[in-house]
N, C-alpha and C positions, 0 to 999 in steps of 0.2 A: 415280456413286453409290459411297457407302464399301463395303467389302468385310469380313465377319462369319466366322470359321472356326468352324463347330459341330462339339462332339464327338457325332458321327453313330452312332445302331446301327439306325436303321429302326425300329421300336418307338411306340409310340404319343405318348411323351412328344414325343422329337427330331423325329417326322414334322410333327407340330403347330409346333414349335418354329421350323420352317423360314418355314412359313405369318405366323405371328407375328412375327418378325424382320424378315420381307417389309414387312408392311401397318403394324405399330405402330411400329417402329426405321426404317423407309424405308431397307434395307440388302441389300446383295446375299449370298447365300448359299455361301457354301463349304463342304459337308459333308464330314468327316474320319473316317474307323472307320481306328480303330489296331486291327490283329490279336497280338491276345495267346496264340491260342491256342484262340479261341472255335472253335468249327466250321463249315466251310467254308460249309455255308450260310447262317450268318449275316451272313458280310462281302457273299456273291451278292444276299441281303436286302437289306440299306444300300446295297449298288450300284444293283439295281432298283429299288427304293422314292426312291433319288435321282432316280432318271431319269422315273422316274413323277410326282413332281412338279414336276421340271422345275426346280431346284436352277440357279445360275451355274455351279459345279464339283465333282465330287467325288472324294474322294483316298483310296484304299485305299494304306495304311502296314504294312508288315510288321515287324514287331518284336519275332516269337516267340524265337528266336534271343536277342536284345538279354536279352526279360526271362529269359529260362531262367539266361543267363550272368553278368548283372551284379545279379540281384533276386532269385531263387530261390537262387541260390546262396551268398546272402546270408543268408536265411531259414534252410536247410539247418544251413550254420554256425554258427549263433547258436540254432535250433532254435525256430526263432519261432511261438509258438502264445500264440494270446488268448485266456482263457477255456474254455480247454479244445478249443479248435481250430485246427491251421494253417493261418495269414492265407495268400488268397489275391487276393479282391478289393481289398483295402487296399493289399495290394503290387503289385498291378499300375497303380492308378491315378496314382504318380507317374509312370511313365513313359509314360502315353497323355499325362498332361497335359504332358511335355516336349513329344513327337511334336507334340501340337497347336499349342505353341507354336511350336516347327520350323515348321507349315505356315503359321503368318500372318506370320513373320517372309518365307517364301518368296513369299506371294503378296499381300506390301504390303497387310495386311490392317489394319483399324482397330481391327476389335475381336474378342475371342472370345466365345463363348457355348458355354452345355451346356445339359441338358434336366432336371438334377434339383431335387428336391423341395426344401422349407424343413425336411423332417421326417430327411432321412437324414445319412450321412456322406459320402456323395459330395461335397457343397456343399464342405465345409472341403477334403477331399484335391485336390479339381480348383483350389478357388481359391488355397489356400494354395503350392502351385507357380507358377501362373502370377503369382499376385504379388511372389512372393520372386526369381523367375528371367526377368520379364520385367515392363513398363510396359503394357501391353493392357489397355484399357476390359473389364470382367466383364458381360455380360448373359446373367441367367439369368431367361428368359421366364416360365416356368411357378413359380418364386417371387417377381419382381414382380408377376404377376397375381394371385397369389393361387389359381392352379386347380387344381380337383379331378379326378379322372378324369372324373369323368360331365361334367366341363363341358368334358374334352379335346375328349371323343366328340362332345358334339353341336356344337361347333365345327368339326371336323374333316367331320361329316355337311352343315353349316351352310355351308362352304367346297369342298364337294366334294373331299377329302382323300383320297384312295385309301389306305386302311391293309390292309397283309396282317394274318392272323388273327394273333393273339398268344395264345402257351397263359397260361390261366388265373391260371399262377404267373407270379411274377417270379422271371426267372431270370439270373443274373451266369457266367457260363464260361472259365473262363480254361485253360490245360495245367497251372495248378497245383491247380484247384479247382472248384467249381460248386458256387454260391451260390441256395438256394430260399426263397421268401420270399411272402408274399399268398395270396390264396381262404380255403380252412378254415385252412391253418397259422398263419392269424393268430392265431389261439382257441388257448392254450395246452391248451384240455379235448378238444380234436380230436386224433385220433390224423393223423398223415401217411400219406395214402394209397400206398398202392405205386406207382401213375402217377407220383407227382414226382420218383421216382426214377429216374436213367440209367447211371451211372457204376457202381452198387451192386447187387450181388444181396441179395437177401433172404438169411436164414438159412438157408431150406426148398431155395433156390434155387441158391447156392451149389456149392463143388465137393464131393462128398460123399469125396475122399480127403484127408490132409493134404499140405501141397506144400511143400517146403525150397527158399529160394533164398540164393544165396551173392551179398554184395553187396560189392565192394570199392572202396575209398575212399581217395583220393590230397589233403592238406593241407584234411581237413573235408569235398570236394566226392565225390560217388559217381560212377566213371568204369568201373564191370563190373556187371554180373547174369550169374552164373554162369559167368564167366571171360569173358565176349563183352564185350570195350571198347566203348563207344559215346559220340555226343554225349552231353551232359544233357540235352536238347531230349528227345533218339529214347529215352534212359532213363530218362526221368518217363513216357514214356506207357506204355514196356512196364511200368514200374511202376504205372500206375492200371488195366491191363491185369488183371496179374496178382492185386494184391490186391482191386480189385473184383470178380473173380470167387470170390474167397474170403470175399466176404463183408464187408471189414475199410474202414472209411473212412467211415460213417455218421454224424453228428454231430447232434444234436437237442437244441438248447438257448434259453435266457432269455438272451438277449445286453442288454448295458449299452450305448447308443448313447451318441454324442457330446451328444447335445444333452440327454443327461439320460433320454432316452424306453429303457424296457424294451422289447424286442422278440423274438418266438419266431424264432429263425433254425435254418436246415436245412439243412449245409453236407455237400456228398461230398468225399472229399478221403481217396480212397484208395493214391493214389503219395504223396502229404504224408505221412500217415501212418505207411507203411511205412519209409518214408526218413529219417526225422525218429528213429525206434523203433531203427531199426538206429546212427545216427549216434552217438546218447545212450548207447547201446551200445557203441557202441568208447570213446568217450570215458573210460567208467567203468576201461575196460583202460589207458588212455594218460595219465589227469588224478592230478594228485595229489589227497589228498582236499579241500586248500583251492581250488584251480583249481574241482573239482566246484562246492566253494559257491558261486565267485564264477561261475561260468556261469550258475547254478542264480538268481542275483540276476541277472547282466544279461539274461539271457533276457526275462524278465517284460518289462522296464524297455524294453530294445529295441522288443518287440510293441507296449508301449503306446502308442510313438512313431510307429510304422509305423501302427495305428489309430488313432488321434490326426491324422492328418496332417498328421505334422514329418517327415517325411523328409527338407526340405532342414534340421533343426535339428543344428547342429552337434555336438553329442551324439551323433547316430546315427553321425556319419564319425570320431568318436573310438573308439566302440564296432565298430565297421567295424576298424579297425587294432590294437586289442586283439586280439577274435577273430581275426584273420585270423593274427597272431603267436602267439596260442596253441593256432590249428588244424593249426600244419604239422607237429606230434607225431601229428595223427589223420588216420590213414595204417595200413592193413591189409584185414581182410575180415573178415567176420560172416554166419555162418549163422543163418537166422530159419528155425522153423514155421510157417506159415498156415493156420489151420482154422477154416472158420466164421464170420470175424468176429473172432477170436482169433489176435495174432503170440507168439510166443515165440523163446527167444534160445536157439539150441543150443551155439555153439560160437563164437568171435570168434580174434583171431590180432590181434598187430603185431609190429614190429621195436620201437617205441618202447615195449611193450608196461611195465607197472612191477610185475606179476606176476612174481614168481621164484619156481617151482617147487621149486629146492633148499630156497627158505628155509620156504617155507611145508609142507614132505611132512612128515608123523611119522615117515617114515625119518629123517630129518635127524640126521647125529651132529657134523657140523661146529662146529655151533652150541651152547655149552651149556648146555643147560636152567637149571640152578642159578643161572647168573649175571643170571637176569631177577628171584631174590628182591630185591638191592641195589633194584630201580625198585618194584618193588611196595610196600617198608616207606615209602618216600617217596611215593607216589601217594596224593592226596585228604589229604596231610598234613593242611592248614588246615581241613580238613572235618572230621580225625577230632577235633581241637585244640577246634573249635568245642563238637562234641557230650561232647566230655569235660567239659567248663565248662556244659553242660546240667546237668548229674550230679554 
């Protein structure tokens, strides 16, 4: 029998999915959880739940490391937020979807499959790789059938399907973000309950001092919190650590899906945040003021391609080698405030820095005054020319 690689998380869509690929595709199962970062219980989930249903194989992939170094730190430098939020889940599904690919090319597989909807963005990000970077048959169960949850359920009851409980929300988790979605927060007029919350303290909850951390940063990439060097992997958590507990990372918005559908999304993404606030931040010490604008344009333009899912589109490894050439000036350290839910920018430092203090102090006698009238009788000439011919 031909062999199927599923992108696996245990979950009610994929446990289903297995069943159906079984009985309707006549196809043996390989289930796959790439670990991005999710928590540990989740991948022990996909393990057990595999083995409970009694799956061909299944393959726990580490790739926390991979994404921190070659995707986040991507993000980082470019400063990638959609909407008003740093992409977390969008960035991390091209490279599950390589991983997956990785395992059916490993285990002479026919086809791959995943578990999402006809409604979201997963569809285009999971397929759009595998088609561009590999030849493997697409079957995605639960959009050729057409089904809805309630028809997961009583299939799964109908099949004697063992599913573990699933909290209410849907929820996406990665080390750069965590993604909440379904129950009341579908209803824009529902407030979000405090339970959907993990990563984030409240405002009430919070630390009630303010707390300065010094973050230093080597060619765009953050490599200190408070002089203590570390991976990036082990310095995005002490950073979602830190400003979660200050409150800072909360995101509550009307997201614009790919397929045209408005959607309320509830995104934590308190090391993003942090990290992303500080970076823009030295940038402003290090960039000239046209470098500013064009960052300020390819930013946007970047994100949209990371949610969009074109990450293999060539554009993004043009934009990839740009930033990359104009991040090795952004190189120093920056002191932030954290209170409440609120960062602020105390103090920053580079060596590339384009701040000069002699030129700019009202001590200044080097420089002199008087010789700036010659630019000023010249400045807005054609402006003044125009309005004189008003008159």
């Amino acid at each position: 029998m031909d062999k199927v690689v599923l992108a696996f998380s245990g979950g009610l869509d994929t446990t289903v999915c297995v069943r159906l690929l079984e009985e309707n595709y006549n196809l043996d199962v390989i289930t796959a959880c790439v670990d991005v970062g999710q928590p540990r219980e989740e991948i022990e989930k996909a393990e057990n739940v595999a083995k409970k249903i009694g799956v061909f194989k299944h393959c726990s992939i580490d790739a926390k490391e991979e994404f921190a170094n070659d995707f986040i730190s991507k993000g980082i430098k470019v400063n990638a937020v959609y909407e008003g939020y740093p992409l977390s889940t969008a960035l991390a599904r091209p490279l599950i979807a390589m991983k997956i690919i990785e395992t059916a090319e490993k285990e002479d597989a026919a086809a791959i499959a995943h578990g999402c909807t006809g409604k979201g963005n997963d569809q285009f990000r999971f397929e759009s790789i595998i088609r561009s970077m590999s030849n493997f048959k697409i079957i995605a169960p639960i959009r050729e059938l057409n089904l809805t949850r309630t028809e997961e359920q009583d299939y799964a009851r109908k099949h004697n399907i063992p599913l573990s409980p699933d909290s209410k929300f849907s929820i996406d988790e990665n080390i750069w973000g965590r993604s909440i979605e379904g129950d009341v927060i579908e209803d824009p007029k529902n407030e979000v309950p405090q339970e959907a919350y993990d990563w984030v303290r409240s405002d009430m909850e919070a630390n009630d001092n303010p707390e300065k951390i010094n973050i230093e940063f080597n060619s765009g990439v953050p490599i200190a919190i408070n002089g203590e060097k570390m991976d990036l992997i082990d310095l995005i958590a002490k950073t979602n650590e830190i400003a979660g507990n200050n409150g800072i990372g909360k995101i509550d918005i009307i997201e614009d899906r790919m397929v045209g559908l408005k959607s309320r999304e509830v995104y934590e993404v308190p090391g993003a945040t942090l990290l992303i606030k500080a970076h823009r931040g030295l940038e402003e010490l290090v960039f000239t003021k046209n470098e500013l604008r064009f960052i300020d344009y390819i930013s946007p333009l970047y994100s949209d391609l990371v949610y969009n899912a074109l990450w293999q589109e060539p554009l993004r490894e043009d934009l990839d080698r740009c930033v990359d050439h104009m991040q090795r000036r952004v190189t120093g350290s920056i002191v932030l405030n954290l209170y409440k839910g609120h960062i602020s920018i105390l103090s920053r430092e580079s060596k590339f820095s384009l701040h000069d203090i002699k030129q700019i102090s009202f001590e200044d006698k080097e420089n002199d005054q008087r010789e700036i009238e010659g630019m000023i009788k010249h400045h807005g000439m054609q402006a003044a020319i125009y309005q004189k011919q008003k008159h």
